[in-house]
Every structure is written in C-alpha cells, then in structure tokens.
N, C-alpha and C positions, 0 to 999 in steps of 0.2 A: 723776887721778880726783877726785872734790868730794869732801871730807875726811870723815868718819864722822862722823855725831851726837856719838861715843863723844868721837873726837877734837876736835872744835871745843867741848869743853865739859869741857875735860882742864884747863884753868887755874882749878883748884878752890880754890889758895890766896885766892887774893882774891877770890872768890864762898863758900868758907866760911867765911874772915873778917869778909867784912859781911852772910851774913845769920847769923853764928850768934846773935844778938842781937837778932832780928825776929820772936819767935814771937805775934804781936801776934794779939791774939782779936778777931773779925772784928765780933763784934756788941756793941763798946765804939762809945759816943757818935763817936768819930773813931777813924782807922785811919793819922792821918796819924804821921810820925814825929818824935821827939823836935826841938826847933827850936835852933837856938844864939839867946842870950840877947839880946831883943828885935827879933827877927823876927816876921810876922804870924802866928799860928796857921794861919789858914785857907788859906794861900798852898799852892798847888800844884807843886812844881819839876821841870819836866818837862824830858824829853833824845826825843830824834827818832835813831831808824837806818832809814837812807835816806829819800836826800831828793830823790826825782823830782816827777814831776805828782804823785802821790798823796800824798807828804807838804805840796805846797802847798796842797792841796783838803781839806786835816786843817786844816794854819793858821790857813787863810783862813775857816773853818768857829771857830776858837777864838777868834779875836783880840776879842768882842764879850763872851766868859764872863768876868767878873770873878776875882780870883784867883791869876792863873795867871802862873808865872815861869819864861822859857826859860832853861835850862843850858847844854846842850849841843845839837850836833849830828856826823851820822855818815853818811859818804858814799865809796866808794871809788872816786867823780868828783868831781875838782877841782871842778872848776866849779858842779856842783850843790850841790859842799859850801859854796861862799863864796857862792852865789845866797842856801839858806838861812840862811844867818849875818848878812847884809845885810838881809832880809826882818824881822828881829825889830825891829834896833834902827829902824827907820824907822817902827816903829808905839809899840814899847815900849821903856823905858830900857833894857832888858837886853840887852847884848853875848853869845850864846854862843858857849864854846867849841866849838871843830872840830877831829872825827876822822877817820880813816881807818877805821882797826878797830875794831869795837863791841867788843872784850872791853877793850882799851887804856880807850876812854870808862867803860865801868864801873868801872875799875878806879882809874882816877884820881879816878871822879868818884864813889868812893863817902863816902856819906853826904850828898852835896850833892844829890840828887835822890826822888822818889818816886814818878812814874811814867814810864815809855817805851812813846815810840807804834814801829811796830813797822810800817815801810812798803815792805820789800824786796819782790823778787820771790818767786813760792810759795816757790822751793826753800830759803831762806833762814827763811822764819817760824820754822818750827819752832825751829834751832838758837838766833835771836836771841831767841825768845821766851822760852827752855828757860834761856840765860844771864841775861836780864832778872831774871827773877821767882827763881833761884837767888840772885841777889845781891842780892835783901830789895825788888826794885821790884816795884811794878801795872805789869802792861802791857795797853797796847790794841795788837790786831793787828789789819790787816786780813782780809779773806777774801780768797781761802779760807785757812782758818787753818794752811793746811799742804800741803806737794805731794803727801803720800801718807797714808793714811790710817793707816799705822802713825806718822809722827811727826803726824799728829794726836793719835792716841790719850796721843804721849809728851808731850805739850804738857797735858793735861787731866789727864797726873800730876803732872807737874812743879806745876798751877797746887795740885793737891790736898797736894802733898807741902810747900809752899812755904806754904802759908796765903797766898798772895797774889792781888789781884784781878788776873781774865786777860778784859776784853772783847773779841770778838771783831767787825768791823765790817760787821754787818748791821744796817746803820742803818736800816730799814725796821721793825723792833722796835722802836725809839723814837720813827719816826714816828706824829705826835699823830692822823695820818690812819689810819692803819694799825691804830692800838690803836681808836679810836674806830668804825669797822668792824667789829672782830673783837667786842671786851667792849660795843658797846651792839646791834648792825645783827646779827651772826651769832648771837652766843649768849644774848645777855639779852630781843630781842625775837625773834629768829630771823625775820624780817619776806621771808626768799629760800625756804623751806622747808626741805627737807633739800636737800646739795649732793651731786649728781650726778657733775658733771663740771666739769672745772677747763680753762683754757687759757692758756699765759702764752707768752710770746716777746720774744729783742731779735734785732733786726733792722737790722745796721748796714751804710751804706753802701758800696761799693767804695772809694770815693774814701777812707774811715775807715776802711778797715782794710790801707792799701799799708803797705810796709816803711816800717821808722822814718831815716834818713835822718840822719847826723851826723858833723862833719871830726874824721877822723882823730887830731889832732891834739890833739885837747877831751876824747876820750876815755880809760881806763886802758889802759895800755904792757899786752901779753902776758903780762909774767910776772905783774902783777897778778891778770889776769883767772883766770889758770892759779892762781892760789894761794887766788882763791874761788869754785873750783870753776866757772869759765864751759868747763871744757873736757873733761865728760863723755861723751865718747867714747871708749869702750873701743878699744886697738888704731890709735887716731888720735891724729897730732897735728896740733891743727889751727893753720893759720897766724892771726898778726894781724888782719888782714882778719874772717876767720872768726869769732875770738873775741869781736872787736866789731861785727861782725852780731849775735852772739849776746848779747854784753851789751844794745844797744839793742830786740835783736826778742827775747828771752827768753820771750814768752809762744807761737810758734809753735814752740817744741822740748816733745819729750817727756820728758826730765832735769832740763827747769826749769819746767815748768810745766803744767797741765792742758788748755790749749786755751781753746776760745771757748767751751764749755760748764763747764767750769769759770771763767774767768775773766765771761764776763758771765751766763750760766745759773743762775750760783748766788744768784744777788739773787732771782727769782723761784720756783727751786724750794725756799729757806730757807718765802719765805712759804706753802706749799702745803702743807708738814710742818709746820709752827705754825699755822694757820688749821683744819686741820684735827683735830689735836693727834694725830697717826697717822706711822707709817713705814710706806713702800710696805711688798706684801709680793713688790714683781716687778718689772724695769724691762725693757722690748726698747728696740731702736734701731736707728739706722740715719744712718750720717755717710757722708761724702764728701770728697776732695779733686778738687772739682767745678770749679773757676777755679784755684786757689793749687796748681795740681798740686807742686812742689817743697818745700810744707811739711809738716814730720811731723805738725802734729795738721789733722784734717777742719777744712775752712774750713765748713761747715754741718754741725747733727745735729737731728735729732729724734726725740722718747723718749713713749714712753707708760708713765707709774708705775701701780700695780693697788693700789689701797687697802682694807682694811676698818676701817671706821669703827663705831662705837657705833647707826649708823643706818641700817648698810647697804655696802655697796660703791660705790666709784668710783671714775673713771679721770682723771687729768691728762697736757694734752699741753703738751707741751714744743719749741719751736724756736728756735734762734739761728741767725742767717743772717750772712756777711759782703760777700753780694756784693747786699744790696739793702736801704733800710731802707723798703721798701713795705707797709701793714700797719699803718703807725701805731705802728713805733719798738718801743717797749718798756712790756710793760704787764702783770697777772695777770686774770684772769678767772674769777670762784666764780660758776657756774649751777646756781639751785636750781628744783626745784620752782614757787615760788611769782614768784622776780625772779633779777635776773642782777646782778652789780656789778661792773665793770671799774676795775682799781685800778693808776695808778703814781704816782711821785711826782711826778710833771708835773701839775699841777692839770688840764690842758686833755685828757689821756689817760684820767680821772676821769669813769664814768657810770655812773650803776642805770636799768636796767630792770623794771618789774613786768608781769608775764607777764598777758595780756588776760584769761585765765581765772584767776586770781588768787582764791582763797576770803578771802583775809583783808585785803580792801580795807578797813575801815575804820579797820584798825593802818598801814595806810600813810598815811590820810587823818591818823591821830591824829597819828605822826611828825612831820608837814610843820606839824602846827598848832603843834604842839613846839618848832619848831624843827630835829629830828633831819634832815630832810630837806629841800629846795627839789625843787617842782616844775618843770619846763621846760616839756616841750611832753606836749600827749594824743599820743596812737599814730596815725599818719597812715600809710596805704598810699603808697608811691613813686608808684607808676603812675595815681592817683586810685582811683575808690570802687569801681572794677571791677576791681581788680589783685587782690584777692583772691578767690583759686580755694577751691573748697570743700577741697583737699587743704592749704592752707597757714595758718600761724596769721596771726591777727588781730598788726596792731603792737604791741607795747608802750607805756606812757606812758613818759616818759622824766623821771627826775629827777636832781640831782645834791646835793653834800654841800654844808650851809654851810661857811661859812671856810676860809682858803688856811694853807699853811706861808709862813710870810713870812720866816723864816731859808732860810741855806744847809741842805741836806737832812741832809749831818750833822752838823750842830748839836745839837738832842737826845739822837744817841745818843753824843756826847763829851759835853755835860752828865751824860746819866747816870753814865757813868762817875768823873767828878770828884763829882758828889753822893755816889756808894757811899763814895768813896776818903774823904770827909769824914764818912761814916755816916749821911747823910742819904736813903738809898735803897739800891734792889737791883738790881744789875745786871742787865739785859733781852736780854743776851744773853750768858753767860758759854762757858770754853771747851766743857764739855761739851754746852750746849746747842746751839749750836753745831755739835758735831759729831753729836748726833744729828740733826741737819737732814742738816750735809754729807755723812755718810757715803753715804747713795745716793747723790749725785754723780759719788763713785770710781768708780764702776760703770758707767758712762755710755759711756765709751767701751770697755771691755772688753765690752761688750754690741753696740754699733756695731763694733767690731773683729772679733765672733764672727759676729753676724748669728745671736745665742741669745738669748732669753730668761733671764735672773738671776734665778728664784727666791731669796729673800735669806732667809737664815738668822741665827741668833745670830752666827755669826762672822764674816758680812759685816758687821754693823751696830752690833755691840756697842760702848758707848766705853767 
C-alpha cells in the first residue's frame, strides 16, 4: 500500500533541524534566507521534485525571470532525472544536483535552497509539499494541490504551521488577462450586468488522450514503484508491466489521481469560484466510461454548481470531454445581463459580446475610447436580415480585449511567487485559497458516481 502521510514525513530529524531556525516574519522587506558571505542577496535557489512534462513547462516558463539559481533536482525516472539536470546548464551556469528521493534532496540539501517547485503526480503533492515547507522552504505546487481533500486540508496547515510561502498553480490568477477582466470588466465597471450563468469546458481530442506509451526499460524496476506507493491495490499484487502502466498513466486510477475533471476541470472551475467570489452551495453530475471503458475514472463528466451570490443566484456548467476537442478546446464563459465574455488563455478563444438590448451602451462606447476594449464586428444575423424571427434575439456586437500575453502562460504566476519570496508582493493564489476553490472539485465525482445531488455543507468545504 502507498505509505501514510504520517509515515513519509516520519524523518523529522533533519526537517526539525533545518527549520527550527526559520521562524522568519512574513512581512519583513525579504523573506529570503540568510546568504554565505558574498552571494547575491536577491538570488533565488531553487530544487524541483519531479521532473516530467510539467516540471519542463515550469522551466521553460522561468529561464527568462532574472535571479533565479538551480540546486537541485528529484525524479524516481532516470532518465527524467538527467533530462532535467542537462536542461539547466545549457541555458545557465548551474549544474544541479540529482535525486531520487525528495526527503534525501532535502536533507542533503539543506540550507543550500529556498524554494521547491512541487510537480509530482496528485498523490504525491501533499506529502512532498508537507516535507518541503517543514524543512524551512516556499514551495510552489502544482494543481490540484492534493489528491484528497483531507491532505489538502493538511497542506494549508503545514503552509500555516510553517510560516512558509505555499503557491498553488493556478496560474490563471496571475494571468494579466484574467485580473484585468475580473478588477476593471466585472467589478469596477461591471459593463456584463449581473452574472447569471457561467459555462466553461476542456474538450480534448481522442487522439490526446490514448495511453502513454514507454520502453520498459527507461522506466522504474518494481520494487521501486512498490516503495512509492504505485501499487495501491488492496489484496493485489500487481506485476511489472502493471506498475508501469501505472507509473506512466497515473492520472486514469482512482488511488492516484482525480480523473479528467480534476486534472483538466480544475483550471476553469478555480476561475468560477474567484470571479465570482462565492462557493457553490450544490453540485449534480453525471460522468461516464463512455469509449475508455477499461479506465477507472469517467472519460467524460458534466456538473452543474448552484451559487448564491451577493446579486442573486446562478448556475455554472461545467464539461470535460476526452473523446473530442469539438467546441473550441478549452475556455470559461461569464453571461451577464448586459454582455457575455468568453475567457482562456489562448488569445484567439478570447470574446465579449454586448447583448443587443444592452441599457448601458454608452459605458461600452466610453471603454473602447479608453482603450479598455477594441471593437470588432456590429451584430450581423447568419442567415441575412430575415433570419431573425420575432422569437429570437437580435446579434450581438462583438468586441475583444486589447493586448496579448506575450510570455509563456505561467510566467506571472511563478513571478509572483518569487516576488512574495523577496517581499515584494502577495501571493495570488496561496494554499488555502486554493483550496477554497478546489474543494468542490472533490465532489465531482462522488456526485457523478451517486447520480445525487451534493448539497455542501461546512464540512464538505471547509479548509
């Protein structure tokens, strides 16, 4: 069985050795740690555990921030391990060390580091987060910030217990797009009226979502796998083969990970709970193993959350799809009242609508003179001037946002991260908030499994 919280964080000596000396007050000028004599103040020294796609797409994302010195790295694939060890010095002087075991890399490498990024699979965040931040570092973790909603919860004590920075990567919170939406477009001119109803969906191809595919031989031997936990089956033992199916396909098991609603779901229903500034108070659903018959989590789900709001009541719908990306990929959608704004990080998936009967046309006209908006096209019927029937609305005009992200997406939200770590900012998405986002998430498929309605209470939701 994959080893207890209790127990993967039982090597207390040298996590209360280096942080009993770290009770550092968060709102001093810097937060960084003491330096040995004649090193840069502002230098960053960072260590990576796990190091698949997702810790390349952090890299590749940082190599442009000034600052910043690689330590170490931690992988219990060869191969991935000496990809990223390879990858540093070809852009930066720095050679890092390479680990196996992230409690080994903390341990050896204490004092030499101050933050770890945090890019395992779910089942993993928790405990590597929960050892990060006990042994005096920041860490940034990916999402979801945990596979179960109770070591969420222990992640958001650890970050409280620790005084240490814990960002979480919902890089859509530091998107300049996203903020620029919410604080000028929703709540300072409120220019959509009140929001009604929400729509969001990622919708990936068959072809994007077949098994992962890798020789035998490249991968971790058995008893490795068995010893970090790849072999949660009670009552089974599973062969070789098995284990590294599982290593490589980790996110289609229900012991390592939350599925396609959790794994790609959670980027847009974060935004829905922040744009809003509300937690459902109800989720239904409804999933399937509709193609993928042989995987345990639904290859497709769709959820409707029930909100009250400060304005009113509304409802958000929610779909991820694996067998089509028809629909236009991956997007959020806030319809008010007054206009409509379809948001992702794709610039080209980016549109506002102002609703034909629109009362407050001259705040959108002001917007565009502003700047805050570009006009595109007036509202044109598909069919020509007789496609509209007296039962249907009038087109909308159709606008979009000035200026593009011209970085990699998350870019900003690892900037922010290193700004806070220097005390030059506030972290934009830390773990708690975080997991008030995530926490309906958990629910998602317990709701699609029951085929009930979740009314959510304090103790579904609380962090």
């Amino acid at each position: 069985m994959k080893p207890s919280l209790h127990s993967l964080l039982s090597r207390r000596d040298f996590i209360t050795k280096s942080a009993a000396g770290a009770g550092l007050i968060l709102g001093a000028p810097s937060i960084l740690k003491a330096r040995p004599a004649g090193a840069p103040d502002q230098d960053i020294r960072v260590a990576f555990i796990g190091c698949g796609k997702q810790q390349e797409v952090l890299f590749d994302a940082m190599v442009d921030l000034p600052g910043i010195r690689y330590v170490a790295v931690c992988d219990i694939m060869q191969r991935r391990l000496g990809a990223a060890a390879r990858r540093v010095p070809r852009r930066f002087s720095d050679r890092p060390n390479e680990y196996v075991d992230a409690a080994e890399m903390l341990e050896k490498e204490a004092g030499n580091i101050d933050a770890v990024f945090v890019s395992t699979p779910d089942f993993w965040h928790a405990p590597h987060t929960i050892m990060a931040l006990e042994a005096g570092y920041h860490v940034y973790c990916e999402k979801m910030m945990a596979h179960t909603i109770e070591d969420a919860r222990s992640m958001v004590a650890a970050m409280d217990r620790t005084g240490k920075l814990c960002q979480i990567g919902h890089q859509r919170r530091s998107n300049p797009r996203y903020q620029f939406v919410l604080n000028e477009l929703l709540l300072k001119h409120k220019i959509f009226g009140r929001i009604i109803n929400i729509n969001g969906q990622w919708n990936r191809a068959l072809s994007a979502s077949q098994d992962i595919a890798a020789r035998a031989d490249h991968l971790p031997d058995a008893e490795t796998l068995r010893r970090y936990g790849f072999d949660d089956t009670p009552g089974q033992r599973l062969s070789t083969t098995e284990l590294q199916h599982r290593f490589v396909n980790w996110r289609f098991y229900k012991a390592l990970s939350g599925g396609p609603i959790s794994d790609l779901g959670a980027h847009q229903i974060d935004i829905f709970n922040w744009y809003l500034d509300a937690k459902p108070k109800s989720v239904m659903a409804s999933g399937g193993r509709s193609y993928f018959k042989e995987r345990e989590h639904f290859d497709n789900v769709m959820c409707v959350f029930d909100y009250d709001t400060p304005e009113g009541n509304a409802r958000a719908f929610y779909q991820v799809l694996t067998t089509t990306s028809a629909g236009g990929g991956y997007f959020e959608s806030f319809m008010g009242t007054e206009g409509t704004i379809e948001m992702s990080e794709r610039e080209a998936f980016t549109n506002i609508y102002r609703e034909s009967g629109a009362r407050n046309t001259e705040l959108w006209d002001d917007m565009v003179r502003r700047g805050f908006l570009r006009k595109e096209a007036v509202g044109a019927a598909a069919g020509g001037d007789d496609a509209i029937a007296s039962y249907e609305s009038a087109p909308p005009d159709k606008y979009a946002l000035p200026g593009v992200l011209s970085g990699p997406p998350h870019q900003p939200h690892i900037k922010n991260f290193f700004d806070t770590i220097r005390g030059n900012a506030t972290l934009t998405c830390d773990a708690r908030k975080s997991l008030e986002s995530e926490a309906p998430i958990f629910w998602v498929n317990p709701a699609a499994e029951s085929q009930q309605t979740i009314h959510f209470t304090e103790e579904h939701l609380h962090t």
